[in-house]
NUDREN-136266 format. One record per residue (C-alpha): x negated, y, z negated; residue in three letters. Coordinates in steps of 0.1 Angstrom, whole numbers, m for minus. Example, Ala and Ser with C-alpha at 12.3 -4.5 7.8 and 13.67 -1.06 7.14 Angstrom:
{sevex {m123; m45; m78}; ALA}
{sevex {m137; m11; m71}; SER}
% end
This chain:
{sevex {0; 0; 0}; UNK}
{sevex {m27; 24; m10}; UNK}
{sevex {m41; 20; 27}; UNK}
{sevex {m6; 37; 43}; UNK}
{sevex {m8; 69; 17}; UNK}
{sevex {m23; 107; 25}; UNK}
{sevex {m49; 122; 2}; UNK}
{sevex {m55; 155; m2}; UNK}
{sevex {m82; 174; m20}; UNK}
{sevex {m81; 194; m53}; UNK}
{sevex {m70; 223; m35}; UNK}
{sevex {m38; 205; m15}; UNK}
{sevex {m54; 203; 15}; UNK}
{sevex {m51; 168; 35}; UNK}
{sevex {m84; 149; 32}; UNK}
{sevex {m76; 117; 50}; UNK}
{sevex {m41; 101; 70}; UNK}
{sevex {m41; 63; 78}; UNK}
{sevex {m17; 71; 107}; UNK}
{sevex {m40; 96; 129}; UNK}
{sevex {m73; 78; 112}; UNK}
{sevex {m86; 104; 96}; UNK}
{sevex {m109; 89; 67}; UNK}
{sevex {m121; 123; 55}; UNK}
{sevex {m115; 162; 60}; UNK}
{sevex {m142; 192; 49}; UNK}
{sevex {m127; 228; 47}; UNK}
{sevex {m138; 263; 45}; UNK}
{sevex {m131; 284; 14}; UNK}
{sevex {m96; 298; 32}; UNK}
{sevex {m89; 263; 37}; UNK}
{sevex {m94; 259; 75}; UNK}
{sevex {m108; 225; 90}; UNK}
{sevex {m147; 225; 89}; UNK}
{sevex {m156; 188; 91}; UNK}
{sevex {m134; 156; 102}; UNK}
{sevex {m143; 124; 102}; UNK}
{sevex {m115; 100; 127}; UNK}
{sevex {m121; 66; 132}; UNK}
{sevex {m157; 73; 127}; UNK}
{sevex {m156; 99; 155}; UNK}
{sevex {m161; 136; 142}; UNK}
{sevex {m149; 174; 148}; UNK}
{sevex {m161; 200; 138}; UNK}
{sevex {m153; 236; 137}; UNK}
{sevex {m167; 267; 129}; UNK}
{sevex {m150; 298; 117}; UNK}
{sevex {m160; 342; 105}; UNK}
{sevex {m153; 352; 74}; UNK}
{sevex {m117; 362; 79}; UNK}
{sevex {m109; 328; 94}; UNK}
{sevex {m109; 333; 130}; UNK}
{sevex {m120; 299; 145}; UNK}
{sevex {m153; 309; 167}; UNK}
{sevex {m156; 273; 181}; UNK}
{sevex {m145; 234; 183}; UNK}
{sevex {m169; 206; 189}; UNK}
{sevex {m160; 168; 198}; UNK}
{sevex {m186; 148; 188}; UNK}
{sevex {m185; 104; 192}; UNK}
{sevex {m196; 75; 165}; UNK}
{sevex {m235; 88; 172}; UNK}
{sevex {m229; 122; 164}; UNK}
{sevex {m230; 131; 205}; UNK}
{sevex {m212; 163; 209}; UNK}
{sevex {m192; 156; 241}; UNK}
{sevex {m172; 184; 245}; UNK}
{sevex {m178; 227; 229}; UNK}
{sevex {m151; 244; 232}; UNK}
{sevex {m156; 284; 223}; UNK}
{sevex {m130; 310; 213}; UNK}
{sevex {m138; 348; 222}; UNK}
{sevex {m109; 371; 217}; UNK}
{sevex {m88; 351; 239}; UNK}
{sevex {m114; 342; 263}; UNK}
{sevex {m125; 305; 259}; UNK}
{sevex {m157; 286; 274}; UNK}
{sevex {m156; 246; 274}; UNK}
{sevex {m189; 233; 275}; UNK}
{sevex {m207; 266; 279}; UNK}
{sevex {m186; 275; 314}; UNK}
{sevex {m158; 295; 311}; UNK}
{sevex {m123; 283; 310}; UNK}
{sevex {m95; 305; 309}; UNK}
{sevex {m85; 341; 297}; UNK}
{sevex {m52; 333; 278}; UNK}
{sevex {m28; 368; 275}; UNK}
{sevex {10; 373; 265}; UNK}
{sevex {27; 354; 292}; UNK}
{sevex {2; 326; 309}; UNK}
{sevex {m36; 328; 312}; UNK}
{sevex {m60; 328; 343}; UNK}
{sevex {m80; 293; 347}; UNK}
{sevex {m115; 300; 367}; UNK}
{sevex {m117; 269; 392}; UNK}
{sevex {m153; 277; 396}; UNK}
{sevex {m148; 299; 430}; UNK}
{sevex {m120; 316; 422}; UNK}
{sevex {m92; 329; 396}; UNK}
{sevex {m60; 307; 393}; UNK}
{sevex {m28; 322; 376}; UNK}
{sevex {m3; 306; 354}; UNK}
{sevex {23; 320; 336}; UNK}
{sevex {45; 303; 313}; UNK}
{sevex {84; 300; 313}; UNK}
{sevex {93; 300; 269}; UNK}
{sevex {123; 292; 251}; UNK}
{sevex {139; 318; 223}; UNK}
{sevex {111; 299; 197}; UNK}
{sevex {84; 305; 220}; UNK}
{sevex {78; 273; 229}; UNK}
{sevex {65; 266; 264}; UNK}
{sevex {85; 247; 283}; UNK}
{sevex {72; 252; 316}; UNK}
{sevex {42; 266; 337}; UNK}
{sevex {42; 277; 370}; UNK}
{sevex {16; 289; 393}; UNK}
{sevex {13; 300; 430}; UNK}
{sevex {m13; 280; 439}; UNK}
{sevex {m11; 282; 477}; UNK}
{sevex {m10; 319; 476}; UNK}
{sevex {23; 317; 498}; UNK}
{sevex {44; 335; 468}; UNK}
{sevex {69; 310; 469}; UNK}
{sevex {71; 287; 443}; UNK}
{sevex {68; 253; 454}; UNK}
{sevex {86; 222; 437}; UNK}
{sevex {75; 194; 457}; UNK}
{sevex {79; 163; 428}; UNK}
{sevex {40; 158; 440}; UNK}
{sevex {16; 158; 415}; UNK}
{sevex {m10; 173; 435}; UNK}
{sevex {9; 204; 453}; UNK}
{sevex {36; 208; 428}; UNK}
{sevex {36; 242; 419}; UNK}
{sevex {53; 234; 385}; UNK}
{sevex {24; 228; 370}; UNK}
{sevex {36; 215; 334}; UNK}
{sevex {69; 210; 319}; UNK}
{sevex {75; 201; 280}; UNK}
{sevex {105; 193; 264}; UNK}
{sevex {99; 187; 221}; UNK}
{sevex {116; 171; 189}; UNK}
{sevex {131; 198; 168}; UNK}
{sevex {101; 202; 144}; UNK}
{sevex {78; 202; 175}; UNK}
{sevex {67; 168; 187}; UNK}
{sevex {62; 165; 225}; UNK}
{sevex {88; 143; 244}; UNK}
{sevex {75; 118; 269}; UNK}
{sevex {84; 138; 302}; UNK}
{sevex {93; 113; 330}; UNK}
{sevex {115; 138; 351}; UNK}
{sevex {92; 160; 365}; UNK}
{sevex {57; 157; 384}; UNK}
{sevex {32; 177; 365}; UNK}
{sevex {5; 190; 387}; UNK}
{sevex {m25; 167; 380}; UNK}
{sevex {m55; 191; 397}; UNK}
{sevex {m51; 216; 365}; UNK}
{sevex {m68; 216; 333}; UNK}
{sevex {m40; 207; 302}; UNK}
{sevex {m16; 230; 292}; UNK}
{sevex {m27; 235; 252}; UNK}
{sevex {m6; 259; 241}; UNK}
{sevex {29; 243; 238}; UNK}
{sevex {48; 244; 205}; UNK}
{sevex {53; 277; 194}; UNK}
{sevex {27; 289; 219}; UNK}
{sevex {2; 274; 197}; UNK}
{sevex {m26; 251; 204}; UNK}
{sevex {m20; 219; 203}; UNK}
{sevex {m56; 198; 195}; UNK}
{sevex {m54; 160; 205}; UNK}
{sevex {m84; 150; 201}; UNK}
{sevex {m92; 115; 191}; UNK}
{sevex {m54; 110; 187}; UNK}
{sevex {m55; 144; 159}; UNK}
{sevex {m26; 159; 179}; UNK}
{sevex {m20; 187; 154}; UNK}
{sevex {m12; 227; 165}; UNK}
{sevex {m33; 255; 148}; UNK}
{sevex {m12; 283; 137}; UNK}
{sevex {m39; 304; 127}; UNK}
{sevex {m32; 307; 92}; UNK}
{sevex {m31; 264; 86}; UNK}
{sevex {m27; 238; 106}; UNK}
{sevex {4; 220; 117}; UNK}
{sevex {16; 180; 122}; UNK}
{sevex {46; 182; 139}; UNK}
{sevex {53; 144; 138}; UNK}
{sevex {62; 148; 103}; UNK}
{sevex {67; 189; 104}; UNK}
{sevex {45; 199; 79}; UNK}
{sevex {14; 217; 74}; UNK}
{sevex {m15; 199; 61}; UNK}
{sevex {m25; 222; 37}; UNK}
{sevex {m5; 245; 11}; UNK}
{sevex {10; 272; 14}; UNK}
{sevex {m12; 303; m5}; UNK}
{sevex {18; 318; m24}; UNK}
{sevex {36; 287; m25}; UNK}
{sevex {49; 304; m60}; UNK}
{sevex {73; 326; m46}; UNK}
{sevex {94; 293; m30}; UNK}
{sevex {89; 273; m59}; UNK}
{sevex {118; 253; m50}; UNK}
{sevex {103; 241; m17}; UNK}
{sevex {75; 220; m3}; UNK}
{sevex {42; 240; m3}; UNK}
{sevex {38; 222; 31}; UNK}
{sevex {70; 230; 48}; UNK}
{sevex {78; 241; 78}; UNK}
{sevex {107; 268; 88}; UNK}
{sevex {126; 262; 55}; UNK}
{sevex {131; 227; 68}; UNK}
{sevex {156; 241; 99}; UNK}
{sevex {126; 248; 129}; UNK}
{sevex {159; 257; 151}; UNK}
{sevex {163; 290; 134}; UNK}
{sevex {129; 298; 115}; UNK}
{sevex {94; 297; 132}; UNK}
{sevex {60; 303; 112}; UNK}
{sevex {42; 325; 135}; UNK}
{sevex {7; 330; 122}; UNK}
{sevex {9; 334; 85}; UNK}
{sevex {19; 368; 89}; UNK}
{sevex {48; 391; 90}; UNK}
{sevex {50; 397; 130}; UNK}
{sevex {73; 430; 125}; UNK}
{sevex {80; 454; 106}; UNK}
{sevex {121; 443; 101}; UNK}
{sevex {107; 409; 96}; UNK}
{sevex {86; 423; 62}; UNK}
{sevex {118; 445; 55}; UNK}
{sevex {140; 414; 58}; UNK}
{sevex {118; 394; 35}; UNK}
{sevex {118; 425; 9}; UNK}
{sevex {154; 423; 11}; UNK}
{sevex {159; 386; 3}; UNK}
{sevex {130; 386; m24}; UNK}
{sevex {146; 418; m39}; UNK}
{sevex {116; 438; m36}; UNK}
{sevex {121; 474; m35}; UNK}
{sevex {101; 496; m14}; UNK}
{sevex {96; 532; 4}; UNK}
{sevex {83; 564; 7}; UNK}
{sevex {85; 572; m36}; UNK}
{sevex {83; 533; m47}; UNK}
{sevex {49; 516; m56}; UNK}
{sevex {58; 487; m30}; UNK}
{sevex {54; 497; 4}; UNK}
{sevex {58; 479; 41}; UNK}
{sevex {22; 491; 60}; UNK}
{sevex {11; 487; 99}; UNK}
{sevex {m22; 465; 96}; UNK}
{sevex {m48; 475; 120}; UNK}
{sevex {m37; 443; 143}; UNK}
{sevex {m2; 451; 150}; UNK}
{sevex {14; 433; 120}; UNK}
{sevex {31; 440; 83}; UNK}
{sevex {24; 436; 52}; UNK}
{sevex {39; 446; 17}; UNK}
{sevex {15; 463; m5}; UNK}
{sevex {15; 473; m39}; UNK}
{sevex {m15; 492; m50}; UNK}
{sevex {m5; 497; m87}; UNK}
{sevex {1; 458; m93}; UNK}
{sevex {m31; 437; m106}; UNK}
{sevex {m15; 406; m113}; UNK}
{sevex {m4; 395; m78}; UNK}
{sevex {m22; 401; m47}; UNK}
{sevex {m25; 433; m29}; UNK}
{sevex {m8; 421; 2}; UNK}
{sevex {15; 393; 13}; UNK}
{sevex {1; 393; 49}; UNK}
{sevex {m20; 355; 40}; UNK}
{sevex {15; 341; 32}; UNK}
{sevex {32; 317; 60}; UNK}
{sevex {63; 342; 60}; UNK}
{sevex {87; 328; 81}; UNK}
{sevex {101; 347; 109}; UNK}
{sevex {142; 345; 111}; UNK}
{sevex {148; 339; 153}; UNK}
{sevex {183; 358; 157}; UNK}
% end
């Protein structure tokens, strides 16, 4: 029985799963993945300071790294060559003479369920059920908590490099059968939908999971990134948490320097200064 249990380390974080064959998991300080071990292959990935993941390397059972991949501000380089530039609605794959656009077509979670590309350069998008010239290049259906369906119905073009970012537009990382999505903030298994590691102020939802995901209903929450996307989304959790704030009150909704929200109360010693680490759940309405 004890063979068919998770472990997890002192600080909650999952440090081995019989059923992806992960024997042993390192982390950073903020909790990210730094070393795994998976049926005595290896990954390993390095992270800055603020917990922005720099690279990923695949190595085998000897330690042979067989694949780098490198993340640069949504530029990444497999193997030293560059790979694709990756932007709101698709990203542009280098085939090694030339650029090659997709574009992806999301649902109202974000989730990609197609990608199309003009690859002829006829602007007409061609559907040919070929996997070679179909123009279609990718098309995903998933499980409610984000698991890929097997997709028999339509001829995904073969001559492209995968389509990573699925679920929630996030990546999704199979290798050696891991097949979890990084949101940023923690990483995600959506064959059981739950994060492997806890949330950091699992106290203020005492009465759930620390490794929930979407309060449990993924059709009408998502988890974006561990941080309040917009400003009504902060506003919206103040509301429900009964936290009071504006222009005369010591807790106040700011604009971070990256576009999102956070609630901070500079007076206040005993809890922390912001709420932006949290994995605040974003209410899709």
């Amino acid at each position: 029985m004890a063979a068919s249990t998770y472990s997890y380390d002192l600080n909650g974080n999952l440090y081995s799963d019989p059923y992806k064959k992960i024997t042993s998991a390192k982390y950073y300080y903020h909790n990210n993945p730094k070393d795994l071990t998976i049926n005595s292959n290896f990954l390993k990935f390095t992270y800055d300071a603020s917990g922005t993941k720099l690279r990923k390397q695949v190595l085998n059972s000897l330690s042979q790294q067989i694949l780098k991949q490198d993340y640069v501000s949504g530029i990444e380089y497999r193997n030293d060559t560059i790979e694709a530039i990756y932007h709101s609605d698709g990203r542009s794959v280098w085939n090694g003479s030339a650029w090659r656009y997709e574009y992806n077509v999301a649902d109202h979670l974000g989730n990609v369920r197609a990608v199309i590309s003009d690859l002829d350069g006829d602007k007409i998008l061609d559907f040919t059920g070929v996997a070679t010239t179909n123009e279609i290049i990718n098309v995903n259906s998933y499980y409610a908590f984000g698991m890929v369906m097997q997709n028999g119905n339509f001829a995904n073009n073969t001559t492209t490099p995968d389509t990573k970012y699925q679920y929630n537009n996030k990546e999704f990382n199979g290798d050696w059968g891991l097949n979890l999505l990084d949101y940023g903030a923690r990483w995600y298994d959506p064959a059981v939908g739950r994060f492997t590691t806890v949330d950091p102020l699992a106290e203020d939802a005492v009465d759930w999971t620390p490794f929930r995901y979407g309060f449990n209903n993924p059709i009408l929450y998502t988890d974006p990134d561990g941080m309040f996307e917009t400003k009504d989304a902060a506003e919206k959790y103040a509301a429900d948490n009964k936290i009071k704030t504006g222009f005369l009150r010591d807790n106040k909704i700011v604009e971070n320097g990256d576009g999102t929200y956070s609630i901070d109360n500079k007076k206040q010693i005993l809890v922390p200064k912001t709420l932006e680490v949290k994995s605040v759940l974003k209410q899709v309405g």
